[in-house]
SELUMDREN-958741 format. One line per 4 residues: number of its first residue (from 1); their letters; for each residue z, x, y of N, C-alpha, C, O. Coordinates in pm, 1 decimal. Atoms other than C-alpha are relative to their C-alpha. Layout:
NUM = A = Z X Y Z X Y Z X Y Z X Y | ...
This chain:
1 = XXXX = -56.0 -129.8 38.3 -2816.5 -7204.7 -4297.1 123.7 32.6 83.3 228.7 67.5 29.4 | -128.2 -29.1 -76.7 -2578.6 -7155.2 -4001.4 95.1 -122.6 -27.3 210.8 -102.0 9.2 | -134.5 90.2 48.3 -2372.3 -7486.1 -4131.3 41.6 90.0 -87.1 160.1 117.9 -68.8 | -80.8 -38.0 119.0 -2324.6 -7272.6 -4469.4 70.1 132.8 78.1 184.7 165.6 47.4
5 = XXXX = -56.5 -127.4 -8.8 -2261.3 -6950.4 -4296.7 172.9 -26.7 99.4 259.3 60.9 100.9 | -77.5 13.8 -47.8 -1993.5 -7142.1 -4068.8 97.9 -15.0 -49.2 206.0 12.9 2.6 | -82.1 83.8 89.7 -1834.7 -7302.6 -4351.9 122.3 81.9 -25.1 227.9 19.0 -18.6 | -118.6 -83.0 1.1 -1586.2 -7007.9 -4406.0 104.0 10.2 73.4 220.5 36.9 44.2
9 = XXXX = -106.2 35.4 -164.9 -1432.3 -7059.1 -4057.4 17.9 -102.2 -20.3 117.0 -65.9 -83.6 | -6.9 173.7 34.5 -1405.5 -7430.8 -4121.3 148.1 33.7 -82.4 256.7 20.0 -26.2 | -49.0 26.9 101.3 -1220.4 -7385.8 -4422.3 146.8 90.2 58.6 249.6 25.3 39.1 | -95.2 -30.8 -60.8 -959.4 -7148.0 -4245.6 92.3 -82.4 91.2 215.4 -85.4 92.9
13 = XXXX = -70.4 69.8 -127.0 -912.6 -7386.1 -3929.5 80.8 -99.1 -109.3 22.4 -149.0 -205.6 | -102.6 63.7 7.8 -589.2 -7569.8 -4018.7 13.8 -171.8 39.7 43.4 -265.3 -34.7 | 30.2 96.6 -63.7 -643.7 -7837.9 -3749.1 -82.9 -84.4 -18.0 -180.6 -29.4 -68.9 | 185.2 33.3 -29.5 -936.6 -8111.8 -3717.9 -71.5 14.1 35.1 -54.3 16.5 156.9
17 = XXXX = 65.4 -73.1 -87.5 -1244.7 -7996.6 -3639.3 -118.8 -15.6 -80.8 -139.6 -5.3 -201.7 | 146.2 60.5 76.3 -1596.9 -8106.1 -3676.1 -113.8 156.5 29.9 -61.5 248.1 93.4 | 117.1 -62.8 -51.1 -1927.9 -7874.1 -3627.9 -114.3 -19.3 -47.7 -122.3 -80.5 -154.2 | 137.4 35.8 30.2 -2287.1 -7886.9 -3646.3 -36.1 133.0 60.2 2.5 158.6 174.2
21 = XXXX = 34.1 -132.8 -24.9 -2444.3 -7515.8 -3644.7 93.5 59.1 63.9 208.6 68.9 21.5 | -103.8 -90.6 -81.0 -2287.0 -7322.2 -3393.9 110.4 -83.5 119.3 202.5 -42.6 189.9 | -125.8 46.6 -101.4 -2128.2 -7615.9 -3198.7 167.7 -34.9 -59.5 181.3 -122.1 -145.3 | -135.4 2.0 86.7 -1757.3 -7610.5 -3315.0 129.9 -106.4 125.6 157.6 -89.6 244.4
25 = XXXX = -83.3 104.3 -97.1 -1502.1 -7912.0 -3183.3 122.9 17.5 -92.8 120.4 -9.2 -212.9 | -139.5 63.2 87.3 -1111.4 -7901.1 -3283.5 34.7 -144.7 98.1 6.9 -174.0 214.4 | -69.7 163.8 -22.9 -954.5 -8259.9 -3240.6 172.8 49.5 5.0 219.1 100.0 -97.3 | -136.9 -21.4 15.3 -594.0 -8198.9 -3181.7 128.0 -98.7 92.5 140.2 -100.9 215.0
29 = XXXX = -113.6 41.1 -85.1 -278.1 -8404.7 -3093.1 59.2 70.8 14.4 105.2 140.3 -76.1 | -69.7 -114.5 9.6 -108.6 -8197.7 -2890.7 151.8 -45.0 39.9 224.2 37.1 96.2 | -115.3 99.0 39.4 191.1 -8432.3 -2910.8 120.5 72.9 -136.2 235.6 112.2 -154.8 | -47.6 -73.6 169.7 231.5 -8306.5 -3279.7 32.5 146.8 14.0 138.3 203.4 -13.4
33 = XXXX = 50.8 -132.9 53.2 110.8 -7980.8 -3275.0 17.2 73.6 145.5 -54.5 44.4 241.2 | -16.9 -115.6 -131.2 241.4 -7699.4 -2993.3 -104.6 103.0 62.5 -208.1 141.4 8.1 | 158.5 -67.6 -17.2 31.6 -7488.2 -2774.7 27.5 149.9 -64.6 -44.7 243.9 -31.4 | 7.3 -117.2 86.1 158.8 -7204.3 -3018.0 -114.8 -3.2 -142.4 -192.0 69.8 -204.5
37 = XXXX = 106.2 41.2 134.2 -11.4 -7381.7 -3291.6 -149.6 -21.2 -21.1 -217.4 5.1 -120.5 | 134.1 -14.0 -60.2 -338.7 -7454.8 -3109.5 -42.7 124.0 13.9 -140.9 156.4 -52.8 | 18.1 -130.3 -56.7 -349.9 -7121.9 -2968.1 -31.7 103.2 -141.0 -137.8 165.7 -141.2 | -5.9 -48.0 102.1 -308.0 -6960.6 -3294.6 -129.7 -45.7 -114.7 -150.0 5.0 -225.0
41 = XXXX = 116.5 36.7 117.1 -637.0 -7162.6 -3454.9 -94.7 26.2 78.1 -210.3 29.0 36.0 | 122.5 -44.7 -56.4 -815.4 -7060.7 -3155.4 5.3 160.7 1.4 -113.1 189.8 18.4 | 19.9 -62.5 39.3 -759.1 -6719.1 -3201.6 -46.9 52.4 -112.9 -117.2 153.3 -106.7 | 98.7 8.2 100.6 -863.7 -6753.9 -3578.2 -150.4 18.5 16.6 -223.2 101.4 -38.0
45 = XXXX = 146.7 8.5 -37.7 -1198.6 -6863.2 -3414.7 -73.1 112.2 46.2 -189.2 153.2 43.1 | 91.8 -141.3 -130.5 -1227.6 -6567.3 -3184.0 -1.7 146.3 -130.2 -90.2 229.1 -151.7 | 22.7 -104.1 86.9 -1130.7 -6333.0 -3459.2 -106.2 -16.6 -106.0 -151.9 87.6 -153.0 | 122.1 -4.8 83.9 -1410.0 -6471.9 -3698.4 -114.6 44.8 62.6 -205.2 108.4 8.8
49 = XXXX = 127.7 3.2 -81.1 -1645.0 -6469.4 -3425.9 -56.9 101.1 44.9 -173.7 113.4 81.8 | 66.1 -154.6 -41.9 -1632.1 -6091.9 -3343.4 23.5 73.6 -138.1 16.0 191.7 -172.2 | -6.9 -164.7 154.9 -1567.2 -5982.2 -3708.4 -128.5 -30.5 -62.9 -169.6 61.2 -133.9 | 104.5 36.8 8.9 -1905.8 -6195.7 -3771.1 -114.7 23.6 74.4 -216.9 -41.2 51.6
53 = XXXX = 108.6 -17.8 -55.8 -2123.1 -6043.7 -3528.9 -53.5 -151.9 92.1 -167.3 -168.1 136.2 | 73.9 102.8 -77.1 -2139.1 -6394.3 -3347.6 135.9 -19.0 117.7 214.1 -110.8 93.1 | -120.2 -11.7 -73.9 -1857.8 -6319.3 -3036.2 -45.7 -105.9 45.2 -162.1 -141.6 26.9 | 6.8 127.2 -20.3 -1767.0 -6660.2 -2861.7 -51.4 30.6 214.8 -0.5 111.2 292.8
57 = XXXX = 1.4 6.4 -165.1 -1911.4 -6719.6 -2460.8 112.4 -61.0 46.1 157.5 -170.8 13.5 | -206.6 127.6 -69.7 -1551.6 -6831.1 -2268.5 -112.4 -86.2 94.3 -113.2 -206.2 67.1 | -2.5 107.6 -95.4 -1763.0 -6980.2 -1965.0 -94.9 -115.0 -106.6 -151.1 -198.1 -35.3 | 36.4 96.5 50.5 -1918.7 -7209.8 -2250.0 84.2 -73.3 -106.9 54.2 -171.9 -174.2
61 = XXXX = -146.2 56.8 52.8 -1564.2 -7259.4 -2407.5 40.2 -120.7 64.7 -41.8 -112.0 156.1 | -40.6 101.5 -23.6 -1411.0 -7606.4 -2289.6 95.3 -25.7 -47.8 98.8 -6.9 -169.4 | -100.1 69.0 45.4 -1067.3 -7766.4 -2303.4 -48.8 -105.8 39.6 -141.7 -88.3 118.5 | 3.3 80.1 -52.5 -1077.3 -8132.8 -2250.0 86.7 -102.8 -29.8 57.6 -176.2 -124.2
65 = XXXX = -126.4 96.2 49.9 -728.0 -8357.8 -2245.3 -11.2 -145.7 10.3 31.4 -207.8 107.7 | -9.3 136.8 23.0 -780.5 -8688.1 -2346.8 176.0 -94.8 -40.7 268.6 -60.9 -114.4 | -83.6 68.3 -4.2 -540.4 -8975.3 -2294.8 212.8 71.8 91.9 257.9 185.9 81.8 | -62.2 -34.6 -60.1 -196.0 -8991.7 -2069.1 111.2 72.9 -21.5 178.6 124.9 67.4
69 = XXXX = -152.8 -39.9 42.9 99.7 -8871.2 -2309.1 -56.5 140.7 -27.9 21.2 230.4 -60.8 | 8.2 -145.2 104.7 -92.8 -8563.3 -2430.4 19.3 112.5 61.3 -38.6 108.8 169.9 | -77.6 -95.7 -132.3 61.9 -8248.6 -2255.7 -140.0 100.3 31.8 -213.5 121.6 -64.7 | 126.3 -74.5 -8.8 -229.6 -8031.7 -2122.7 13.0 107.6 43.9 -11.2 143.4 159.2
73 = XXXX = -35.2 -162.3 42.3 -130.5 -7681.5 -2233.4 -174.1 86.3 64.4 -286.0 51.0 101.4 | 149.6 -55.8 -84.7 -371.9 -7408.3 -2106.5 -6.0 88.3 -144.9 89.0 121.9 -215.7 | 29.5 -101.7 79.4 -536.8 -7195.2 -2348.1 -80.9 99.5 23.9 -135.2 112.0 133.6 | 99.1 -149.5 -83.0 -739.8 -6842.0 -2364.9 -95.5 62.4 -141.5 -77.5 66.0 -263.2
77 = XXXX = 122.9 -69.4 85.6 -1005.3 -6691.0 -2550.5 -43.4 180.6 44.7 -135.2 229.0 111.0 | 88.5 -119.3 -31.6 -978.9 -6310.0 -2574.5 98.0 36.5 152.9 55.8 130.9 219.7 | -97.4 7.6 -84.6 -669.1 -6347.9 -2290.4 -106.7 -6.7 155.6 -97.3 55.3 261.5 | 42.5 74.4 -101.7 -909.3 -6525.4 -2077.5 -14.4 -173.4 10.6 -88.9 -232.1 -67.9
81 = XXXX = 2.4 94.4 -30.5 -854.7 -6861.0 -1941.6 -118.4 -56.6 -53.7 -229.9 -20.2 -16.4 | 130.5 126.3 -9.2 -1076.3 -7170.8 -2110.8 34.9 -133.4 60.8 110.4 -228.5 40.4 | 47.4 171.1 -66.1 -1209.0 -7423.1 -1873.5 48.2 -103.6 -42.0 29.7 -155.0 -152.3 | -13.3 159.5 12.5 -1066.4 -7732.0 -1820.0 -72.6 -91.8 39.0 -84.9 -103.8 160.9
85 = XXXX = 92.8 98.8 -90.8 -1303.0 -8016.7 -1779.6 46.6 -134.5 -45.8 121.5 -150.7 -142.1 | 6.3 101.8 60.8 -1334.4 -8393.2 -1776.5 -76.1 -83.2 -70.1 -42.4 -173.1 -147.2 | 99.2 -1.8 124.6 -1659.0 -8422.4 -1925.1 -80.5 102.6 -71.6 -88.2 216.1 -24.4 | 57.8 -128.7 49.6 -1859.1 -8223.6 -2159.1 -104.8 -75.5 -86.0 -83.5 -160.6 -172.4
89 = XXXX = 137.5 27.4 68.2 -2221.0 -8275.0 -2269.3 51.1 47.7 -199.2 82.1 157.9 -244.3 | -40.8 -41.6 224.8 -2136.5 -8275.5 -2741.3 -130.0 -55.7 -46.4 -142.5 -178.1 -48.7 | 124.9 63.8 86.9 -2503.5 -8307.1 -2917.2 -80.1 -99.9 131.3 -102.8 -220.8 128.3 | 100.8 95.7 -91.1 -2702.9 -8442.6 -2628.3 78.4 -169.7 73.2 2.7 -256.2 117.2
93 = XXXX = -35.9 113.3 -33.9 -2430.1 -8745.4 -2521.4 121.3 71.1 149.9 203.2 154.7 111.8 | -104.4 -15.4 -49.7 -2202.9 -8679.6 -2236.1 142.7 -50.8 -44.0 142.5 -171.7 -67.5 | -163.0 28.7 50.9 -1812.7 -8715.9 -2342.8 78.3 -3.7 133.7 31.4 82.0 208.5 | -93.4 -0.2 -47.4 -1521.9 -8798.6 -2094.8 126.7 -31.6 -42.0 156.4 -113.3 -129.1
97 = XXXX = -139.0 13.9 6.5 -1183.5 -8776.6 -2078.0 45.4 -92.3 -12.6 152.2 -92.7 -73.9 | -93.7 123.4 -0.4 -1099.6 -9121.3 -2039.9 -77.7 -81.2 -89.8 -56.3 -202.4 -89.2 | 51.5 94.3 103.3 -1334.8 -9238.3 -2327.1 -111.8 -90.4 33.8 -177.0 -155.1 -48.1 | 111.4 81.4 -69.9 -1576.7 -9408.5 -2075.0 -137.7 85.9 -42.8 -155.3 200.1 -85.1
101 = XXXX = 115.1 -82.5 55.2 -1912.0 -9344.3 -2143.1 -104.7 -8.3 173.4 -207.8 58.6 166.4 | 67.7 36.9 -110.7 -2068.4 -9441.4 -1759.7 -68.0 98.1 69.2 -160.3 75.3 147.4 | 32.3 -122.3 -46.8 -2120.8 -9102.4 -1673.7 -157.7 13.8 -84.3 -263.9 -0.4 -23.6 | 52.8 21.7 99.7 -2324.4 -9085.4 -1982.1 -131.0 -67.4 60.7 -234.4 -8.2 91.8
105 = XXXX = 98.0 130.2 -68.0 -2531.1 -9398.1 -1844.8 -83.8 29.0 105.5 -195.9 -21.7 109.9 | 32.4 -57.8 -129.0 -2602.0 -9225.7 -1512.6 -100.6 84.3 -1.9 -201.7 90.1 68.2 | 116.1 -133.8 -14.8 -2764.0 -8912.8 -1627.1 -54.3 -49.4 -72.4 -164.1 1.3 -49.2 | 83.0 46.5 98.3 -2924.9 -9101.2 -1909.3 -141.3 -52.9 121.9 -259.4 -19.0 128.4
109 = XXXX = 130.3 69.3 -63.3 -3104.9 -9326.9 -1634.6 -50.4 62.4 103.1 -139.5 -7.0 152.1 | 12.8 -101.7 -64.6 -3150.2 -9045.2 -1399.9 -137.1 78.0 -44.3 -242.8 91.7 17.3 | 108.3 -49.1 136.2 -3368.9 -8887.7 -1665.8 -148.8 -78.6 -19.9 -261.6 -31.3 -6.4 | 1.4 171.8 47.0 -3493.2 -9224.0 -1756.0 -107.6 -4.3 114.7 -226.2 -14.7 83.3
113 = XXXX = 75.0 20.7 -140.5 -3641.8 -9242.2 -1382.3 -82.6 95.5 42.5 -187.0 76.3 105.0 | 112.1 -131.8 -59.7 -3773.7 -8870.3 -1326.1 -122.7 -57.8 -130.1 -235.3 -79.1 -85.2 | 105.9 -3.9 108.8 -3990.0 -8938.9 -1658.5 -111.5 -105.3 36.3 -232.4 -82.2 32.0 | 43.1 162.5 -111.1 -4092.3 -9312.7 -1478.8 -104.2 74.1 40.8 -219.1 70.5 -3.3
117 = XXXX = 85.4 -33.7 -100.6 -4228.6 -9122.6 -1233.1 -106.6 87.4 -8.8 -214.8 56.2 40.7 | 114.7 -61.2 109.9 -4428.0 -8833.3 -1427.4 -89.5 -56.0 3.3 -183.9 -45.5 81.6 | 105.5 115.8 43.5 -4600.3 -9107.7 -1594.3 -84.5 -78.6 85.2 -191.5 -114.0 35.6 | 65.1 103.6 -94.3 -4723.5 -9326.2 -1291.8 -77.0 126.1 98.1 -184.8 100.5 151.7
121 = XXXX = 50.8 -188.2 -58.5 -4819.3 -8945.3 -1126.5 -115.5 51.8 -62.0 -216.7 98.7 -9.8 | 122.9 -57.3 126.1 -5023.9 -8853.7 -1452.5 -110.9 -99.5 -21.0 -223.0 -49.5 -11.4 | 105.2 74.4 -25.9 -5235.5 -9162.4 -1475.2 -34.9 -98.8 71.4 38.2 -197.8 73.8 | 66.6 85.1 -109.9 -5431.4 -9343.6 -1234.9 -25.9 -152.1 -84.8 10.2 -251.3 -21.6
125 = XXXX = 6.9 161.1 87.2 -5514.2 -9676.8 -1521.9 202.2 21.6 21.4 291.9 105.9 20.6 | -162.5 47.9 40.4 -5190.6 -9919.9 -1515.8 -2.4 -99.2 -68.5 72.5 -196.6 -60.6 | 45.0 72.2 116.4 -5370.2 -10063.5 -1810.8 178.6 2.1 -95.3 255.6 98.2 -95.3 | -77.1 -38.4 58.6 -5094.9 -10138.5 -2025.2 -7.0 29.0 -152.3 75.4 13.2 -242.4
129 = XXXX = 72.3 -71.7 139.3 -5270.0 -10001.7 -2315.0 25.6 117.4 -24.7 23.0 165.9 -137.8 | -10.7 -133.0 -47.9 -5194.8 -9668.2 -2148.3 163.9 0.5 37.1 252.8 62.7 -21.0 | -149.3 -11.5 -55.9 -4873.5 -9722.0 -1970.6 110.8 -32.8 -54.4 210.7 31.6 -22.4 | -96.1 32.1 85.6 -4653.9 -9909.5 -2219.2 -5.8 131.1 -103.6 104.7 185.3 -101.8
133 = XXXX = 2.9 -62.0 117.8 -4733.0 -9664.1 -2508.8 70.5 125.0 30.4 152.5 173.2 -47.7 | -111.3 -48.1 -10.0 -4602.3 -9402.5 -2281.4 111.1 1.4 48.4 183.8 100.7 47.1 | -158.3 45.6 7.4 -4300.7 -9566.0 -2186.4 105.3 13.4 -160.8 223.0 44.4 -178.8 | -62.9 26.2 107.1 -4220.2 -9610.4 -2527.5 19.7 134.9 -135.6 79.0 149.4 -242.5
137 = XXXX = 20.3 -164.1 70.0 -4329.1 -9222.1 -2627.4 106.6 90.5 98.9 182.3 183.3 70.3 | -91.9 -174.6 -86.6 -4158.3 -9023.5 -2317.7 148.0 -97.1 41.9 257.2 -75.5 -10.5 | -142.2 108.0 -49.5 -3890.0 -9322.1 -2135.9 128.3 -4.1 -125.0 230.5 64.2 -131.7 | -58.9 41.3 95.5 -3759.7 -9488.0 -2459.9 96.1 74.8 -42.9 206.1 56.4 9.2
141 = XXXX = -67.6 -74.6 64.7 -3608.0 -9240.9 -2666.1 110.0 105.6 123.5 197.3 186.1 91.3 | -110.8 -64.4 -93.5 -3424.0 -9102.4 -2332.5 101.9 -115.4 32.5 216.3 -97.0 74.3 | -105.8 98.9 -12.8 -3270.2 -9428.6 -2310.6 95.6 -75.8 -87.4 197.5 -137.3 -56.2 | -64.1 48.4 85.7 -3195.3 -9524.8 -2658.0 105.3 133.3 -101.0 198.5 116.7 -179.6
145 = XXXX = -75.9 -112.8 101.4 -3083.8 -9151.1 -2811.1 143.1 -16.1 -8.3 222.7 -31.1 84.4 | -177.0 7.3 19.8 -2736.7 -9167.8 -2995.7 36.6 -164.5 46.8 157.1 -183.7 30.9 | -35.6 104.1 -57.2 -2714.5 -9522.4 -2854.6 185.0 -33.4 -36.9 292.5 -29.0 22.9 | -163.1 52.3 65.4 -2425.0 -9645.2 -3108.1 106.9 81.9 31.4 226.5 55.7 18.8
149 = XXXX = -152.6 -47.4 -54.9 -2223.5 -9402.5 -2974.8 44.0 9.0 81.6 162.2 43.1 79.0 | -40.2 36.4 -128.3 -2221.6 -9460.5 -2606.7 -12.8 -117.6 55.0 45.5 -149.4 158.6 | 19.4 134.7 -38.2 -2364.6 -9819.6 -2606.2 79.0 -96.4 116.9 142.2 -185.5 60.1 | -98.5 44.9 -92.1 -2177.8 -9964.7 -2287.4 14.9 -152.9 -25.3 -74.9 -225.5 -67.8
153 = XXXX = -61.2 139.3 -11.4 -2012.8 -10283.7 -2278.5 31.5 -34.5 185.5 57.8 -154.2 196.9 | -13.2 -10.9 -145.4 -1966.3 -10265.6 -1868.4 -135.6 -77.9 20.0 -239.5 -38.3 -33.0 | 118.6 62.3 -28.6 -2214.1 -10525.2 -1736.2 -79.6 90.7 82.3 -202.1 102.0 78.9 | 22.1 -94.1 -145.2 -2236.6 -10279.4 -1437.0 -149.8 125.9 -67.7 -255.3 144.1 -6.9
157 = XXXX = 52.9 -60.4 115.8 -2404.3 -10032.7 -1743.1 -81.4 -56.7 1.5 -185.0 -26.5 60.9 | 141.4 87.5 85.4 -2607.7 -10283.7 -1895.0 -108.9 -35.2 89.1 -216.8 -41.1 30.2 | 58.5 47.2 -80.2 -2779.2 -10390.0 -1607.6 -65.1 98.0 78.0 -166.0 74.5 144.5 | 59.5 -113.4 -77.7 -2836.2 -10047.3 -1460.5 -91.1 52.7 -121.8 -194.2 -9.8 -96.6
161 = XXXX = 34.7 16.8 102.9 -2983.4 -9955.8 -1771.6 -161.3 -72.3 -49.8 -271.5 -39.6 -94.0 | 138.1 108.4 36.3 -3214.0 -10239.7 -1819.9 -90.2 35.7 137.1 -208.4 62.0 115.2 | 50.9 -0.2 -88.3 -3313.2 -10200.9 -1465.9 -146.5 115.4 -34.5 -259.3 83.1 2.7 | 84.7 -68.2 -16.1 -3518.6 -9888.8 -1556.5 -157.0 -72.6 -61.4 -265.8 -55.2 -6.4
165 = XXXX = 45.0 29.7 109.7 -3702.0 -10057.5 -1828.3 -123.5 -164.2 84.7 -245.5 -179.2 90.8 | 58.5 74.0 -52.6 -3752.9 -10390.6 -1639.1 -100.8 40.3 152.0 -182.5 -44.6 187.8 | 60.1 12.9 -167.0 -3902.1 -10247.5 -1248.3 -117.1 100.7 -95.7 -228.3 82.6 -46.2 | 138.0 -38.5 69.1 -4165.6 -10001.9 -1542.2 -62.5 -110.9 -7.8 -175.5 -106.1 40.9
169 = XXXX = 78.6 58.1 67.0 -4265.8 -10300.4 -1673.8 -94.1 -111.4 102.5 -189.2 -179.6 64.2 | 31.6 100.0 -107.7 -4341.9 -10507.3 -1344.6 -109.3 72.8 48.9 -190.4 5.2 112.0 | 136.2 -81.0 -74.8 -4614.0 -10222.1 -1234.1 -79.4 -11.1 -115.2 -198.3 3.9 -87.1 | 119.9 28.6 55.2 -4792.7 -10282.1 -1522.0 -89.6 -97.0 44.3 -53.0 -198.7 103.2
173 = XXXX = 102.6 108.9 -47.3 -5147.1 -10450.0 -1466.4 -6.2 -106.8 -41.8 -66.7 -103.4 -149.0 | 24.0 163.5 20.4 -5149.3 -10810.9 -1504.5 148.4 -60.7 -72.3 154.2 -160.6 -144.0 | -140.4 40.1 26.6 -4751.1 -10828.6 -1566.4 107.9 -58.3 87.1 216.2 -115.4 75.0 | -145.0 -16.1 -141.6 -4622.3 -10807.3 -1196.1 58.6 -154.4 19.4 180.2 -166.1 34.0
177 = XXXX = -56.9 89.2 -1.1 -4607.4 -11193.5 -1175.2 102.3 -41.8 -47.5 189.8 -101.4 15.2 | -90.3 66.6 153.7 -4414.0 -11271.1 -1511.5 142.4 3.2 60.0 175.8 53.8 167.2 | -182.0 -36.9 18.4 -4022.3 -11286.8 -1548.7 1.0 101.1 -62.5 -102.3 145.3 -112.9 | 11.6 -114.2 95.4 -3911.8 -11009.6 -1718.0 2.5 -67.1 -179.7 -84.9 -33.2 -259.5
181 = XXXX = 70.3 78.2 131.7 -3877.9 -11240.3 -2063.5 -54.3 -10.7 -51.0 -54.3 2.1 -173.5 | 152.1 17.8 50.0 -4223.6 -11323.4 -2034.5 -63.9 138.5 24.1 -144.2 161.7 -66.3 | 36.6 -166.8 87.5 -4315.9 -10909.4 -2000.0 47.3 42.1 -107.2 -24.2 109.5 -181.4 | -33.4 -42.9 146.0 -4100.6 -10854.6 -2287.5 -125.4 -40.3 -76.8 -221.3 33.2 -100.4
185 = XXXX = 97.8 78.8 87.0 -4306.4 -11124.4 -2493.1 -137.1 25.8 1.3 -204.6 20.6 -101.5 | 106.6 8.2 69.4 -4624.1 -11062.0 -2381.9 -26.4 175.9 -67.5 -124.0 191.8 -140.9 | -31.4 -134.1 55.9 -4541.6 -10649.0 -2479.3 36.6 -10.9 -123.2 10.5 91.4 -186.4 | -70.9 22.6 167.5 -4391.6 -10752.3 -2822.2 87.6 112.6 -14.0 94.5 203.1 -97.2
189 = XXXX = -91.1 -90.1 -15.3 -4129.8 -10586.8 -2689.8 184.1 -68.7 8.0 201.9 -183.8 47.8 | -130.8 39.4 -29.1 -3708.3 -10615.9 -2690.8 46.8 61.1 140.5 0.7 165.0 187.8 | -140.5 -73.1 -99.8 -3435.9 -10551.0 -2398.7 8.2 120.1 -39.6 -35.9 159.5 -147.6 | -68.5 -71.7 38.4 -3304.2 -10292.7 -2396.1 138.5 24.3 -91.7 186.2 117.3 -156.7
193 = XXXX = -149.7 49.3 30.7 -2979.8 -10455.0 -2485.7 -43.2 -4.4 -103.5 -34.3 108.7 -151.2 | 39.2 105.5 93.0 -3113.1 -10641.1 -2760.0 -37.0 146.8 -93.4 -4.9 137.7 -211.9 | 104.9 -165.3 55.2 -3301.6 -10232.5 -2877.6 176.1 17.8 -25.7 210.4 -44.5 -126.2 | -139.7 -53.8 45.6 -2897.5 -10106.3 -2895.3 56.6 -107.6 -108.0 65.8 -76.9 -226.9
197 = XXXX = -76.0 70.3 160.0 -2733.1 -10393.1 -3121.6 -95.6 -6.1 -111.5 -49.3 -12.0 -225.4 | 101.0 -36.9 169.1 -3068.0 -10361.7 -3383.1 41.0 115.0 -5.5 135.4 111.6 -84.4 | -44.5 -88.0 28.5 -3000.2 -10028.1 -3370.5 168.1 33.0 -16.0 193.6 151.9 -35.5 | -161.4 -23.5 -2.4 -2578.8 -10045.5 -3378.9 -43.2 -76.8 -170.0 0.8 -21.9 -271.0
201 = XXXX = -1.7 107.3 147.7 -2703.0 -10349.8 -3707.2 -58.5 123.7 -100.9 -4.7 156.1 -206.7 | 15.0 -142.0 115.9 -2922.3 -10010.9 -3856.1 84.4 89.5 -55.1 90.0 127.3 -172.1 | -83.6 -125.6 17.5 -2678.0 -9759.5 -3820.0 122.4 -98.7 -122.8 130.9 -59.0 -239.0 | -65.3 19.5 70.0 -2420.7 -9981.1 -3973.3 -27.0 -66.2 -165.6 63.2 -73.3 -249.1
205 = XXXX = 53.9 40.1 108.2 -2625.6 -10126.2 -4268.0 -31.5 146.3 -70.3 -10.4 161.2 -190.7 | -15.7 -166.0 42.2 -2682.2 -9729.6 -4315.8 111.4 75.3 -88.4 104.5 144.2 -190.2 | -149.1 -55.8 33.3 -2289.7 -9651.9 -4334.3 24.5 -92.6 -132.6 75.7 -39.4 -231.2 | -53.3 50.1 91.1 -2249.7 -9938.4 -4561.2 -42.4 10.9 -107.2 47.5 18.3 -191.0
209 = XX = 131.5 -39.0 127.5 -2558.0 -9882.0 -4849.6 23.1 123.7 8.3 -22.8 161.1 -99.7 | 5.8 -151.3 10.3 -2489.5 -9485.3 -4784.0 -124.7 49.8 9.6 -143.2 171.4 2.8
């Protein structure tokens, strides 16, 4: 319902500009396009936003200037300064400025590790009857969400990454010997790595069948 009710503001903004409910992103080269011209579609915004009963928060406003030629004009919301940052949490993924996603990677396995620890806290069996199932219920999905769109290529990544996945799987009971290989196998389980390109092969067999 709040996509349709947004849709009116959409259709005004001039610029590119994606949203999903109430989160609203313009895309702008500001190469092309002056900070009269920007400025002027973010006031649009602010004027829908208080003639709609939904006024905008500035300290949850964000500029963020990607790449080195693009001039990084200041703008205001309401003739107050919006924040400049270099990353910004969009739909649950961290975003940076320079297109890296490592940041991303960090708090992912950060996350990734408090949940680890929960789990080995909450039950005393390290049956892995018990302990894989919730790796793969509470861990997993903190490590694979959105994948295809931050998926790292940085070995440095990949390896930090896997790490969480492989030192769970070594406290399981009757695993600690194995390689990690042979815990995958006898888990009938993938990498992590190996979990992102099936899922990059879904998503794109998705885009292509529609």
């Amino acid at each position: 319902l709040y996509n349709i009710f947004l849709n009116a503001l959409l259709q005004q903004i001039n610029l590119p500009a994606l949203a999903y409910a109430d989160d609203l992103k313009i895309i702008v080269d500001t190469v092309a396009n002056s900070n009269e011209v920007v400025q002027n579609e973010i006031n649009k915004i602010t004027a829908w936003a208080d003639d709609n009963g939904t006024p905008l928060s500035v300290p949850k406003c964000s500029v963020m200037h990607c790449g080195p030629r693009q001039p990084n004009y200041v703008y205001t919301i309401n003739k107050q300064l919006i924040s400049v940052v270099d990353n910004q949490r969009d739909l649950g993924v961290m975003r940076c400025a320079d297109a890296q996603f490592s940041t991303h990677c960090h708090d992912v396995i950060a996350k990734a590790n408090r949940m680890c620890g929960i789990i080995w806290r909450t039950f005393n069996s390290r049956h892995r009857n018990i302990m894989w199932p919730a790796f793969t219920s509470y861990v997993l999905p903190l490590l694979s969400y959105c994948s295809p769109v931050w998926s790292p290529y940085q070995q440095c990544d990949v390896s930090a990454l896997e790490k969480v996945q492989r030192r769970y799987s070594k406290k399981i009971s009757g695993l600690g010997n194995l390689q990690y290989c042979e815990r995958l196998k006898s888990l009938n389980s993938l990498s992590l790595a190996n979990k992102r390109v099936y899922t990059d092969l879904l998503t794109v067999y998705k885009y292509t069948h529609g």
